[in-house]
N, CA, C, O and CB atoms as a CASP TS submission, in Angstrom:
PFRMAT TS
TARGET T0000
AUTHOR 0000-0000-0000
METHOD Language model
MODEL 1
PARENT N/A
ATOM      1  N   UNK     1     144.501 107.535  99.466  1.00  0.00           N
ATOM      2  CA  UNK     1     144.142 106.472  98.547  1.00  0.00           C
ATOM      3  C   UNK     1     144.140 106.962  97.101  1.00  0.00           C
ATOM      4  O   UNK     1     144.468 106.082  96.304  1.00  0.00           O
ATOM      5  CB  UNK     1     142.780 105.906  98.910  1.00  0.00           C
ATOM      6  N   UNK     2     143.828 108.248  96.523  1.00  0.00           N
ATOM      7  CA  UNK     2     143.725 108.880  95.465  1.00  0.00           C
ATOM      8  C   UNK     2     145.049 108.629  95.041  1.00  0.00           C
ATOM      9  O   UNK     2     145.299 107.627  94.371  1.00  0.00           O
ATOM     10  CB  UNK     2     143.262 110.215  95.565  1.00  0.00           C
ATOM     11  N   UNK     3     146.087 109.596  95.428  1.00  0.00           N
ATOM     12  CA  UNK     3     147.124 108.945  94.919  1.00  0.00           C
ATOM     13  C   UNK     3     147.597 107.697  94.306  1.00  0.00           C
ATOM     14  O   UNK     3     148.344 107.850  93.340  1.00  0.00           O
ATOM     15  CB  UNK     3     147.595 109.021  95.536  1.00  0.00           C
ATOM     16  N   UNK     4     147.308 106.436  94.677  1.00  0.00           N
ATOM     17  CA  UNK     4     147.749 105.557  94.941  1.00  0.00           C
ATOM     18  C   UNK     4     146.981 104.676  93.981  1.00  0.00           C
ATOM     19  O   UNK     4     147.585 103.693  93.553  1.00  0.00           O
ATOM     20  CB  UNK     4     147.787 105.407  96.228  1.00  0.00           C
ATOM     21  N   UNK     5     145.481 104.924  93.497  1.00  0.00           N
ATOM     22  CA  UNK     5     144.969 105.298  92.457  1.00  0.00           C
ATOM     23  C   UNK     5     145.756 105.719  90.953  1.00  0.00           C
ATOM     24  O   UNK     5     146.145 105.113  89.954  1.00  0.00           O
ATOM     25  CB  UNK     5     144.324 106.208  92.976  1.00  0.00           C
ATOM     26  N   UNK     6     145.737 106.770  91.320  1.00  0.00           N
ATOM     27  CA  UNK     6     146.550 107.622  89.804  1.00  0.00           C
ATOM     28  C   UNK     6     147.810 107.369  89.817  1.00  0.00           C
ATOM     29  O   UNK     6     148.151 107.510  88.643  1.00  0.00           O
ATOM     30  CB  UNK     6     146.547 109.363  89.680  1.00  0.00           C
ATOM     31  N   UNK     7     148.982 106.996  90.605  1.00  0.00           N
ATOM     32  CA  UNK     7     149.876 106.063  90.479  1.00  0.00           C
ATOM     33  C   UNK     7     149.923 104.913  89.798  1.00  0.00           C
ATOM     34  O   UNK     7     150.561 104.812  88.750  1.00  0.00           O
ATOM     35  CB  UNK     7     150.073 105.804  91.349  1.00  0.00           C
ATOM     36  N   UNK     8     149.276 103.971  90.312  1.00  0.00           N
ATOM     37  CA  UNK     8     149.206 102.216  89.214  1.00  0.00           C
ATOM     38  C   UNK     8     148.104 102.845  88.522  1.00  0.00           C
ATOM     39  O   UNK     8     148.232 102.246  87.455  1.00  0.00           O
ATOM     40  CB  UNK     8     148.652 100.202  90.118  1.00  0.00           C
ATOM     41  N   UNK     9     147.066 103.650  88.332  1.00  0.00           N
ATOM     42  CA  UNK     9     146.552 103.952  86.932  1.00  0.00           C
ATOM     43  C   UNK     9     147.700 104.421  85.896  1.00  0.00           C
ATOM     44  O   UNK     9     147.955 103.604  85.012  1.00  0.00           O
ATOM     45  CB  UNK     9     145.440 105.116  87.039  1.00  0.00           C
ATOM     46  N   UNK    10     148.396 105.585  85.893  1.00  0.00           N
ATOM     47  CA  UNK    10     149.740 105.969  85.625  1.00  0.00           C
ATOM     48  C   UNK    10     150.716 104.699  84.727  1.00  0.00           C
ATOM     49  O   UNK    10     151.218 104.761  83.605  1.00  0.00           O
ATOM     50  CB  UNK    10     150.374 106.322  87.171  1.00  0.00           C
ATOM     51  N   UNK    11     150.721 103.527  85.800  1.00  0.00           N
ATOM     52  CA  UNK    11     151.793 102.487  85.612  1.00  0.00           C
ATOM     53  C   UNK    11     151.327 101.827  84.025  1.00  0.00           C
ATOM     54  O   UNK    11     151.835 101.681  82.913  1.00  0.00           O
ATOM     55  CB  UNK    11     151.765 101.210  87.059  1.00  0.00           C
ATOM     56  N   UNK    12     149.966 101.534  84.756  1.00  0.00           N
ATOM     57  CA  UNK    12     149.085 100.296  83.265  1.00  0.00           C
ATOM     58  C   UNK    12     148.886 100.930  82.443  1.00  0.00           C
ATOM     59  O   UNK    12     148.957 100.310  81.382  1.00  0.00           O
ATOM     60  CB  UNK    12     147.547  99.499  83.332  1.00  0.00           C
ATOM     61  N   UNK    13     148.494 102.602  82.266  1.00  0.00           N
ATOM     62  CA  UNK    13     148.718 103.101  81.305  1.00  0.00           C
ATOM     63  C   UNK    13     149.562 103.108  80.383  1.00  0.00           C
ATOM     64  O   UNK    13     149.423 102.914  79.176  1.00  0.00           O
ATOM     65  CB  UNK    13     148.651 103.733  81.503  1.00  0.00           C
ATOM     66  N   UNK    14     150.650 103.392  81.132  1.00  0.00           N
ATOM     67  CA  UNK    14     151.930 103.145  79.974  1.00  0.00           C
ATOM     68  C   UNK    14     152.737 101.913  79.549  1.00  0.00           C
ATOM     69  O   UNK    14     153.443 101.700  78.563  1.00  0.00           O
ATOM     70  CB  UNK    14     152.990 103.899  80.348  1.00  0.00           C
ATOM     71  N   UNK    15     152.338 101.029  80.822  1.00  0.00           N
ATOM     72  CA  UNK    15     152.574  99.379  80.133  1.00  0.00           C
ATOM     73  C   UNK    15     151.774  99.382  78.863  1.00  0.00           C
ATOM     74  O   UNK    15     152.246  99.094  77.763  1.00  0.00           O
ATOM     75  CB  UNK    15     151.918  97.945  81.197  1.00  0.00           C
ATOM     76  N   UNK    16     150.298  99.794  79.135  1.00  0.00           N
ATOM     77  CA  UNK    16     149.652  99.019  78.125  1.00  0.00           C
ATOM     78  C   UNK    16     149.641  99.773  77.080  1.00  0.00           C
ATOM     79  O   UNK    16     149.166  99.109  76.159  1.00  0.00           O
ATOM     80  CB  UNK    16     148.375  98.558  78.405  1.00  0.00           C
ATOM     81  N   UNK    17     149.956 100.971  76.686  1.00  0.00           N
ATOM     82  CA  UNK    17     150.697 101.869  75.689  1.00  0.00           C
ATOM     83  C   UNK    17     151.608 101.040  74.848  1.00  0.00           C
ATOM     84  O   UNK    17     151.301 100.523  73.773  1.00  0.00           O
ATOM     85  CB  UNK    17     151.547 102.994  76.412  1.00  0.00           C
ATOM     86  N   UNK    18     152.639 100.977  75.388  1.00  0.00           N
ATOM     87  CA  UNK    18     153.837 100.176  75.413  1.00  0.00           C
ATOM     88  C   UNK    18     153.340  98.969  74.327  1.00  0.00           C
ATOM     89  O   UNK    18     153.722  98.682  73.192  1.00  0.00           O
ATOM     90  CB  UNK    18     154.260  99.623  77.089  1.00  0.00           C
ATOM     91  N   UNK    19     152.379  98.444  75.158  1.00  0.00           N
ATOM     92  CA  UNK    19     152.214  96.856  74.346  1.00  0.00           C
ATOM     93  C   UNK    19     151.575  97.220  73.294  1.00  0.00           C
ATOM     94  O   UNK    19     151.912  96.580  72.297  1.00  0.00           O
ATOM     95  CB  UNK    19     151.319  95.555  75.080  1.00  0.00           C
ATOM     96  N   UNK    20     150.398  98.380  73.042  1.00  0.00           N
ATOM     97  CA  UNK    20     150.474  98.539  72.016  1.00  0.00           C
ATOM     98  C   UNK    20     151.113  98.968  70.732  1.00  0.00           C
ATOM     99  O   UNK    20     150.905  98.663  69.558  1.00  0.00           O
ATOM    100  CB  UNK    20     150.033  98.723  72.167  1.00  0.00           C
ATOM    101  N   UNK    21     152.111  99.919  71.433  1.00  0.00           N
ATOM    102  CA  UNK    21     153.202 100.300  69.862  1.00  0.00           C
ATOM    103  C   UNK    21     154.005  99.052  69.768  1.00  0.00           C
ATOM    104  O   UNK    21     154.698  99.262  68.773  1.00  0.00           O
ATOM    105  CB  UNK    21     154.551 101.865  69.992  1.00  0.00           C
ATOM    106  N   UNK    22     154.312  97.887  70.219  1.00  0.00           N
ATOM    107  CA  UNK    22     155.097  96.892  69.848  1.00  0.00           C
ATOM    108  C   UNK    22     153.975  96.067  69.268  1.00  0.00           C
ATOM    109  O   UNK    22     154.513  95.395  68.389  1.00  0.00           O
ATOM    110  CB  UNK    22     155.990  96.264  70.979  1.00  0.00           C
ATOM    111  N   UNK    23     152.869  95.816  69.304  1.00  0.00           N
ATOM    112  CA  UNK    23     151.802  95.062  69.103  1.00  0.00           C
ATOM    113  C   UNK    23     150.668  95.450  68.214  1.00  0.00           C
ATOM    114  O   UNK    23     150.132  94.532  67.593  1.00  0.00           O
ATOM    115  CB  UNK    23     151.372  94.844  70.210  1.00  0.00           C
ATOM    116  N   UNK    24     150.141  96.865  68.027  1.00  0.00           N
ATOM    117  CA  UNK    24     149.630  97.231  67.531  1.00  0.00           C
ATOM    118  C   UNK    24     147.656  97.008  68.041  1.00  0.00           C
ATOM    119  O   UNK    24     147.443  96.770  69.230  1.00  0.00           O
ATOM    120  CB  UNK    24     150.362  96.836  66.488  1.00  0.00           C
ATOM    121  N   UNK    25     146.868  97.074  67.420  1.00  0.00           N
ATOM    122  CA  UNK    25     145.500  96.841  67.962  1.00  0.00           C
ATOM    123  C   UNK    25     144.707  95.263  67.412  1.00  0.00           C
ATOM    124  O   UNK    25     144.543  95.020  66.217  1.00  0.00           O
ATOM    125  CB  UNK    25     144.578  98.251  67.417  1.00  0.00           C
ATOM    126  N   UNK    26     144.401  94.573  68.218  1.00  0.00           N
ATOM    127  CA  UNK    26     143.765  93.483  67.784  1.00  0.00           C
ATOM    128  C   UNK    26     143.192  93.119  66.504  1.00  0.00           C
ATOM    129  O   UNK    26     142.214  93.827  66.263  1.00  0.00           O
ATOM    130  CB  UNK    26     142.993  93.389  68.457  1.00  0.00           C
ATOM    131  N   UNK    27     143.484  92.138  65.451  1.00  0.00           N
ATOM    132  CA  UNK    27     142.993  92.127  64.497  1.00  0.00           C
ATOM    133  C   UNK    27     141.849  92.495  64.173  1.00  0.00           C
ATOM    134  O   UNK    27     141.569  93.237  63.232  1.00  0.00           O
ATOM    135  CB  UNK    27     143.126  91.378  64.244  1.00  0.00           C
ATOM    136  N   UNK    28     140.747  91.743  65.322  1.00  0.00           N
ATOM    137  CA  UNK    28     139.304  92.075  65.220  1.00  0.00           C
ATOM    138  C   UNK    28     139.216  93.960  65.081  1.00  0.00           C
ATOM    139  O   UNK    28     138.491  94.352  64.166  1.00  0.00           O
ATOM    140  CB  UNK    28     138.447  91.355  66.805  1.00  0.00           C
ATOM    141  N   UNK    29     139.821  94.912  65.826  1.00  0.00           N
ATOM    142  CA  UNK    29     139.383  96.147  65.614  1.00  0.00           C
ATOM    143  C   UNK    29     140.224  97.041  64.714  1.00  0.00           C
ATOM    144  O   UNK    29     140.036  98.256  64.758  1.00  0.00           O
ATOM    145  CB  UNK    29     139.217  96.700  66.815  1.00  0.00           C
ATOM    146  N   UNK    30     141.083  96.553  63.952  1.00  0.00           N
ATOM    147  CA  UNK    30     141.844  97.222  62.796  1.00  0.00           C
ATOM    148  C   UNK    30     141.140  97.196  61.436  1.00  0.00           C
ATOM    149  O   UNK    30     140.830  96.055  61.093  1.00  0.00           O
ATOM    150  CB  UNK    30     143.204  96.541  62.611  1.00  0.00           C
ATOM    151  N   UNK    31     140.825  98.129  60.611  1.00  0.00           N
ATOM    152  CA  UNK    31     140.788  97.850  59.319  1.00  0.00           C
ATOM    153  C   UNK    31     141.507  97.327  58.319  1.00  0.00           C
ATOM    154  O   UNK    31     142.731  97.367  58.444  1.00  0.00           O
ATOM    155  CB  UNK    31     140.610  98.537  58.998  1.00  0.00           C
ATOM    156  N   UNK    32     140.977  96.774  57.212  1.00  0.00           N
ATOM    157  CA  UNK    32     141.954  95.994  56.295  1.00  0.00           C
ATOM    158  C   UNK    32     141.341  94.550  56.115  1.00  0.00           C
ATOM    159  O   UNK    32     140.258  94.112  56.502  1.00  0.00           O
ATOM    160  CB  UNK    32     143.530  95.902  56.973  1.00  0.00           C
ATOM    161  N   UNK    33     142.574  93.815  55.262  1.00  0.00           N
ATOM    162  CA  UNK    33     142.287  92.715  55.033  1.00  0.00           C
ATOM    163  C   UNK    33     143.003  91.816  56.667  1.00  0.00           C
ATOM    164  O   UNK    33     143.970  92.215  57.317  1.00  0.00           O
ATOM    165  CB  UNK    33     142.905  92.399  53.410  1.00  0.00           C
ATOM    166  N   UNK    34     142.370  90.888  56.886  1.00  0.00           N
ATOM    167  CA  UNK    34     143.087  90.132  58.216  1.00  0.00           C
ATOM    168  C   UNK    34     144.040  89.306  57.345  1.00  0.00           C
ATOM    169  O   UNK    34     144.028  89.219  56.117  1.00  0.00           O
ATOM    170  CB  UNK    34     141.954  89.047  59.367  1.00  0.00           C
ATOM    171  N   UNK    35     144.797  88.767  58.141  1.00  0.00           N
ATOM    172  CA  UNK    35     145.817  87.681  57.558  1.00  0.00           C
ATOM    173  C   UNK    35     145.594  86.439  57.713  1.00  0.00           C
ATOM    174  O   UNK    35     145.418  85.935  58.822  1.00  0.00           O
ATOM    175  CB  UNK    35     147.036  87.753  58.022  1.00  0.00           C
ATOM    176  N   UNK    36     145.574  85.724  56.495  1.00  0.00           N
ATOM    177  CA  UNK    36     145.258  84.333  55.872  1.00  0.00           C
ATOM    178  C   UNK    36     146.233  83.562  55.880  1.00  0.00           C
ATOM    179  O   UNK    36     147.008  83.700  54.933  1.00  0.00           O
ATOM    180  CB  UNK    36     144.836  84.312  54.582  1.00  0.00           C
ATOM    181  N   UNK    37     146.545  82.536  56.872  1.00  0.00           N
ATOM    182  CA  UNK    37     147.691  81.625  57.066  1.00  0.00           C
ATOM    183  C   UNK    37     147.147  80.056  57.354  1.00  0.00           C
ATOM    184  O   UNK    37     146.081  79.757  57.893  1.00  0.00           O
ATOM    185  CB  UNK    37     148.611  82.210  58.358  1.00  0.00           C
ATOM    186  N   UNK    38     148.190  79.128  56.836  1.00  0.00           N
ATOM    187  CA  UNK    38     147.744  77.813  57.176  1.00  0.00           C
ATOM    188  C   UNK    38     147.274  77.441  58.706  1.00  0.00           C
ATOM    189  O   UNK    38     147.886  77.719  59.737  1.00  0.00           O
ATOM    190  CB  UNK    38     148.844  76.963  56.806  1.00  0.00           C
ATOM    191  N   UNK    39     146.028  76.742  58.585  1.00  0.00           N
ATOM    192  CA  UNK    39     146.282  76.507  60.138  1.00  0.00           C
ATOM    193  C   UNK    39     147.379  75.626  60.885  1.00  0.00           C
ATOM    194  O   UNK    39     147.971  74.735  60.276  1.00  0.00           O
ATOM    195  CB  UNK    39     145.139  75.968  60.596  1.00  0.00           C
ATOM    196  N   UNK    40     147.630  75.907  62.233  1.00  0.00           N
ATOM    197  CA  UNK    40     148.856  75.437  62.394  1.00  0.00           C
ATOM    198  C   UNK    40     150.169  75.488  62.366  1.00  0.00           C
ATOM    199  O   UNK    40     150.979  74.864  63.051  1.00  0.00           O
ATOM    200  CB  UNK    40     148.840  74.998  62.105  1.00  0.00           C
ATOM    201  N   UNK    41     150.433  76.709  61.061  1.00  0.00           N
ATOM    202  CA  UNK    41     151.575  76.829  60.797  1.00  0.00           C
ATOM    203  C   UNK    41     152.470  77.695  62.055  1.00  0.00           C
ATOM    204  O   UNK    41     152.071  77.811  63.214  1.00  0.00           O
ATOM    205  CB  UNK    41     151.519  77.403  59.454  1.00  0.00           C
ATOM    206  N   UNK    42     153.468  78.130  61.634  1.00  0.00           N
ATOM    207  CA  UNK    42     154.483  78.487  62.199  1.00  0.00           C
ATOM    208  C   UNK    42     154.031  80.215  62.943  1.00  0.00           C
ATOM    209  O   UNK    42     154.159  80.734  64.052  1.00  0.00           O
ATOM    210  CB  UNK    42     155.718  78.345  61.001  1.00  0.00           C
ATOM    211  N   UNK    43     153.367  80.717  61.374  1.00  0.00           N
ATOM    212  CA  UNK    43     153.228  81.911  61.025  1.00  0.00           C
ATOM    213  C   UNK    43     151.797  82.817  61.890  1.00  0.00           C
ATOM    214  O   UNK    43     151.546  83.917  62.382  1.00  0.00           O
ATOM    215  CB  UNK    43     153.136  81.738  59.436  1.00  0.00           C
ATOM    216  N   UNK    44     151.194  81.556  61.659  1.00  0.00           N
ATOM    217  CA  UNK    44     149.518  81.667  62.338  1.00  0.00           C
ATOM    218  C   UNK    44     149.661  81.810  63.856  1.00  0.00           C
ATOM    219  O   UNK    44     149.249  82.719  64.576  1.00  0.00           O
ATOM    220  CB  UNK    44     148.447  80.113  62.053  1.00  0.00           C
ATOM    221  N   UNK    45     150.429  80.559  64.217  1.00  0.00           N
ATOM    222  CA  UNK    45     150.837  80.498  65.351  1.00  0.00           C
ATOM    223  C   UNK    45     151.555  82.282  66.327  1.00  0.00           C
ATOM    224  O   UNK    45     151.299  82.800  67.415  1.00  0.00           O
ATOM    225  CB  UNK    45     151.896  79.256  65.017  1.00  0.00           C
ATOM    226  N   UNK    46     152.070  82.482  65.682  1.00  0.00           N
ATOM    227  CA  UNK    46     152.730  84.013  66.055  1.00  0.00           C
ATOM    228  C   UNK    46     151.720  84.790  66.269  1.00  0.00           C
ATOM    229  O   UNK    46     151.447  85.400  67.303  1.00  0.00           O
ATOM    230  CB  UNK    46     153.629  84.764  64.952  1.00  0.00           C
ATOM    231  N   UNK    47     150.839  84.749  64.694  1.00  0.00           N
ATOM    232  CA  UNK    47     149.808  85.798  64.735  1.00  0.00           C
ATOM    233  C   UNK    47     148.784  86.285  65.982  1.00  0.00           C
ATOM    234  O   UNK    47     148.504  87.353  66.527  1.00  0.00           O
ATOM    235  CB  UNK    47     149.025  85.405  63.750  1.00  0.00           C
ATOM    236  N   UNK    48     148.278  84.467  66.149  1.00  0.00           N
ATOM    237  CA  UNK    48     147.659  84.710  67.762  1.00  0.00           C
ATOM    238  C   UNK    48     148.217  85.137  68.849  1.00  0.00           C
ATOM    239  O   UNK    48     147.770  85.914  69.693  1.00  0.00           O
ATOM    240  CB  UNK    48     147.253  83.700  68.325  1.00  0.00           C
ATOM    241  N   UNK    49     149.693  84.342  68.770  1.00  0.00           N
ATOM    242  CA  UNK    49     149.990  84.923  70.656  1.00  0.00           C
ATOM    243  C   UNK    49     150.173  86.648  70.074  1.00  0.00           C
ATOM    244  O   UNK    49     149.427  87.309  70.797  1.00  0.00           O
ATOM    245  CB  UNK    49     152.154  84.020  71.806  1.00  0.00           C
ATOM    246  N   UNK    50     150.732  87.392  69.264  1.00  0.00           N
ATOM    247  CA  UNK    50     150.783  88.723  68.962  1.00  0.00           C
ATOM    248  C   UNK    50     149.396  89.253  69.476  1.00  0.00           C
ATOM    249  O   UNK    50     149.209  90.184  70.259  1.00  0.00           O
ATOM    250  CB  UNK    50     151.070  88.963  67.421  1.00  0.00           C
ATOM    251  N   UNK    51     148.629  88.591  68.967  1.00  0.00           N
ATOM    252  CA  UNK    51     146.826  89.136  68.744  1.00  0.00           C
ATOM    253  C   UNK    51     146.818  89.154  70.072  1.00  0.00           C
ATOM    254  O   UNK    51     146.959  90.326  70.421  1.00  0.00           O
ATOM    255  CB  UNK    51     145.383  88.038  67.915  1.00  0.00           C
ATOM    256  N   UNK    52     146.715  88.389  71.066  1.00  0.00           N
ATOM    257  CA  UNK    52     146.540  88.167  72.470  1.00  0.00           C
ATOM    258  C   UNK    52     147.182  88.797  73.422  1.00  0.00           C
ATOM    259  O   UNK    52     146.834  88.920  74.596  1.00  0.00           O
ATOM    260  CB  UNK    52     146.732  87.077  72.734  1.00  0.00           C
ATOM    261  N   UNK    53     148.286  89.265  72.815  1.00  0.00           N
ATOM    262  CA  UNK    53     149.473  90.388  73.830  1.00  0.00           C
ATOM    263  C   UNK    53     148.626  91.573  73.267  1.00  0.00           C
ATOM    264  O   UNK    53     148.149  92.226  74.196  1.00  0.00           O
ATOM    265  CB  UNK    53     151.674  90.497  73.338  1.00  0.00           C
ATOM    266  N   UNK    54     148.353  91.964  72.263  1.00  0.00           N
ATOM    267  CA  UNK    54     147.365  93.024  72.176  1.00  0.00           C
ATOM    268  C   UNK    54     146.290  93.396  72.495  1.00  0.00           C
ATOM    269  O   UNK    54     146.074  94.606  72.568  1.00  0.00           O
ATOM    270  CB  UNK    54     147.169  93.187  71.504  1.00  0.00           C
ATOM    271  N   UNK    55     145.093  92.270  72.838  1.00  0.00           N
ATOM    272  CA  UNK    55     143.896  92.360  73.873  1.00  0.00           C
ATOM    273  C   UNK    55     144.709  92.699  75.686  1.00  0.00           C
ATOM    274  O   UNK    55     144.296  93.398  76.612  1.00  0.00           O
ATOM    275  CB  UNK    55     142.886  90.472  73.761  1.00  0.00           C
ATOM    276  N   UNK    56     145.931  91.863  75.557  1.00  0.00           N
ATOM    277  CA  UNK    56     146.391  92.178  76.768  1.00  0.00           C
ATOM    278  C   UNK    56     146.809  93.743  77.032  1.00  0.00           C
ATOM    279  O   UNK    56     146.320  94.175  78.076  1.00  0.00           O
ATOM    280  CB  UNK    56     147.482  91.286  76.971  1.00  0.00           C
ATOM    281  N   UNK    57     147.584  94.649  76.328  1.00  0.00           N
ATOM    282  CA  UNK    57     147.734  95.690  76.118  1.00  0.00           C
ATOM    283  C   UNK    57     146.782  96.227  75.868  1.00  0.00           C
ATOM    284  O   UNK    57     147.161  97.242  76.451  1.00  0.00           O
ATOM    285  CB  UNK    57     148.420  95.853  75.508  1.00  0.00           C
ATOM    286  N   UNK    58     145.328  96.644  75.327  1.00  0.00           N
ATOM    287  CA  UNK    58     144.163  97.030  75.252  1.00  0.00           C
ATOM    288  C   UNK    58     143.175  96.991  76.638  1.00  0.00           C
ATOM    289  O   UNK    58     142.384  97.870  76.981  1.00  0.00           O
ATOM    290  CB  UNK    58     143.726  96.286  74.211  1.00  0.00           C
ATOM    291  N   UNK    59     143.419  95.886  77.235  1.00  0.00           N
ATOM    292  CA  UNK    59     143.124  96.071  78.990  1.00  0.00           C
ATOM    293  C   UNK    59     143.703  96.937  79.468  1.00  0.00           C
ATOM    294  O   UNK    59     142.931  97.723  80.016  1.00  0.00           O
ATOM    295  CB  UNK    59     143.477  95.033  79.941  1.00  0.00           C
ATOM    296  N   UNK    60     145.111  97.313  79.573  1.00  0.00           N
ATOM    297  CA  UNK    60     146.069  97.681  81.018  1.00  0.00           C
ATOM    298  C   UNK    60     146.040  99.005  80.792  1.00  0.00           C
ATOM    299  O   UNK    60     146.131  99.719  81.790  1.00  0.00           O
ATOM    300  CB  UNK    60     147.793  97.074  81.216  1.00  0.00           C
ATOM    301  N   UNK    61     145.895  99.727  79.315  1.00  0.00           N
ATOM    302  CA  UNK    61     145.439 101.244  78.799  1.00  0.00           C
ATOM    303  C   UNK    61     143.893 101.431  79.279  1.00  0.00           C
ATOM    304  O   UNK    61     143.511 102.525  79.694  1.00  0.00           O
ATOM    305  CB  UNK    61     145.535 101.411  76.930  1.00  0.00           C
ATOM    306  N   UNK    62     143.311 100.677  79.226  1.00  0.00           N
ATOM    307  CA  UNK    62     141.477 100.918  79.658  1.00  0.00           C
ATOM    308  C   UNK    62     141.667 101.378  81.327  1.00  0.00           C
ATOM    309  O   UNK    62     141.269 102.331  81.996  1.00  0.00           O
ATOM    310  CB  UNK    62     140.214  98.976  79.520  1.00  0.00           C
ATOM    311  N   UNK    63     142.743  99.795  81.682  1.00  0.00           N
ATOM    312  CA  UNK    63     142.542  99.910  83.051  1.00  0.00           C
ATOM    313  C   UNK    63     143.333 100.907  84.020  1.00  0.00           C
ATOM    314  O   UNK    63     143.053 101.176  85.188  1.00  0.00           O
ATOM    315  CB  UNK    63     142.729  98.691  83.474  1.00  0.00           C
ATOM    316  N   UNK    64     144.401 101.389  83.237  1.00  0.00           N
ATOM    317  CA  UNK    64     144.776 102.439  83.481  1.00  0.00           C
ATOM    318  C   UNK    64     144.082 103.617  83.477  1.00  0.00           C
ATOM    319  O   UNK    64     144.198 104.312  84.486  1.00  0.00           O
ATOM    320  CB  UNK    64     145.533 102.497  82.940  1.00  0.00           C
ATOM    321  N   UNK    65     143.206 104.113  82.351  1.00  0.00           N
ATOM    322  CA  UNK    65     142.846 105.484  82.230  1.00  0.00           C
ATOM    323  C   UNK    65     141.233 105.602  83.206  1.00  0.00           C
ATOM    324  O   UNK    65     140.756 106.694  83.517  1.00  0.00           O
ATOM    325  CB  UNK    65     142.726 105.880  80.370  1.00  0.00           C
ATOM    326  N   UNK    66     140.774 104.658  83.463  1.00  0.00           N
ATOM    327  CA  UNK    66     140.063 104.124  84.205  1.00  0.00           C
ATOM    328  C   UNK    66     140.200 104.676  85.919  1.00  0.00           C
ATOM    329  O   UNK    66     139.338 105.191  86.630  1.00  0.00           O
ATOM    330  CB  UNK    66     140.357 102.753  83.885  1.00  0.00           C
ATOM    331  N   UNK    67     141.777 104.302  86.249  1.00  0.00           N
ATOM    332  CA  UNK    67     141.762 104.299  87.608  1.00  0.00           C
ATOM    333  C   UNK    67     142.587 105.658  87.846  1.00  0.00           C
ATOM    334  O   UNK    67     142.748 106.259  88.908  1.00  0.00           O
ATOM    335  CB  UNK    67     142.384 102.908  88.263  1.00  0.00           C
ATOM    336  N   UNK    68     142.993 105.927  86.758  1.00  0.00           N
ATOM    337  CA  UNK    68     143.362 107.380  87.076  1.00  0.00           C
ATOM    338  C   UNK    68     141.962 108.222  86.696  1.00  0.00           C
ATOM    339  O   UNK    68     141.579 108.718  87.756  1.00  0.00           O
ATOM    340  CB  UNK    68     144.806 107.928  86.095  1.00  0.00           C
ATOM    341  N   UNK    69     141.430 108.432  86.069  1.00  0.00           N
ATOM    342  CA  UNK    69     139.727 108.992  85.781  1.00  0.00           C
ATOM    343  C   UNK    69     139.224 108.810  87.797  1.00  0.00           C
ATOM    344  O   UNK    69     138.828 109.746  88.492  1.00  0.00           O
ATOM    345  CB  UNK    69     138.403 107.323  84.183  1.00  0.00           C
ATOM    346  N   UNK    70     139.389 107.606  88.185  1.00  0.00           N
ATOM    347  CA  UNK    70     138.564 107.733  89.169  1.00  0.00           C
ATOM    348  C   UNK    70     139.533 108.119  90.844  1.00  0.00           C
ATOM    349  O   UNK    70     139.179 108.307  92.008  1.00  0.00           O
ATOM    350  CB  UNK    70     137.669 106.235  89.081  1.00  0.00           C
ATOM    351  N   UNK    71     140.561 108.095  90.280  1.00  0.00           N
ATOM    352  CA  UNK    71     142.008 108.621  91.318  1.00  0.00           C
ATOM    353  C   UNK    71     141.624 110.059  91.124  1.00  0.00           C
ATOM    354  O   UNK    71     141.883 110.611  92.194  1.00  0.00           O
ATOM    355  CB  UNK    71     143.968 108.211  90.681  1.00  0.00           C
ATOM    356  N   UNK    72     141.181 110.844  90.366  1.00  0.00           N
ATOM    357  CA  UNK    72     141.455 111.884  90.218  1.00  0.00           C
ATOM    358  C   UNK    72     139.468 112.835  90.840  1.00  0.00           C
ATOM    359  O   UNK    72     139.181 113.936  91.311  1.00  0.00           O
ATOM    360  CB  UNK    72     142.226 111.888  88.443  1.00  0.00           C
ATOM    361  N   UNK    73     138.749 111.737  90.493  1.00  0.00           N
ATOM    362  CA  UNK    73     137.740 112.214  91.367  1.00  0.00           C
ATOM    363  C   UNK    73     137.165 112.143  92.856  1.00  0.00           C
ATOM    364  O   UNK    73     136.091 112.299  93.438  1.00  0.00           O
ATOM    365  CB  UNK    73     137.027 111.941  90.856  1.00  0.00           C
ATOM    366  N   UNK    74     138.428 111.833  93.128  1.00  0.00           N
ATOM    367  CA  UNK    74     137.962 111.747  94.649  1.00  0.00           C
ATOM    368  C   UNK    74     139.313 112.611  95.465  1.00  0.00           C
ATOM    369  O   UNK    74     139.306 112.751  96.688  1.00  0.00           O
ATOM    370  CB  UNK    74     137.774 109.813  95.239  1.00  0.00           C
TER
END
């Protein structure tokens, strides 16, 4: 079972790696100014689904290092 563990820990790790260098880290935990766009617009619109592929990518790295951490103690 360990294996098998640190395997798909392994996997989501680097998916969720992945999503972050294309995505970067959620607005809420970056420093800086956030970005100020009309609501509605075109632009705003992007910003969120981006923002949201990045909470998504911020899971699959947790949940990765997570199940390899616990693949590896048993």
């Amino acid at each position: 079972m360990n294996i098998w563990l640190v395997a798909s820990g392994l996997g989501f790790l680097s998916h969720g790696l992945l999503i972050l260098w294309v995505g970067n880290l959620p607005w809420a935990l970056r420093a800086g100014k956030k970005p100020d766009f009309e609501k509605g617009s075109p632009r705003a619109f992007q910003i969120f689904w981006l923002d949201q592929y990045s909470y998504i990518g911020l899971v699959l790295t947790i949940l990765g290092v997570v199940q390899i951490f616990l693949g590896g103690l048993n």
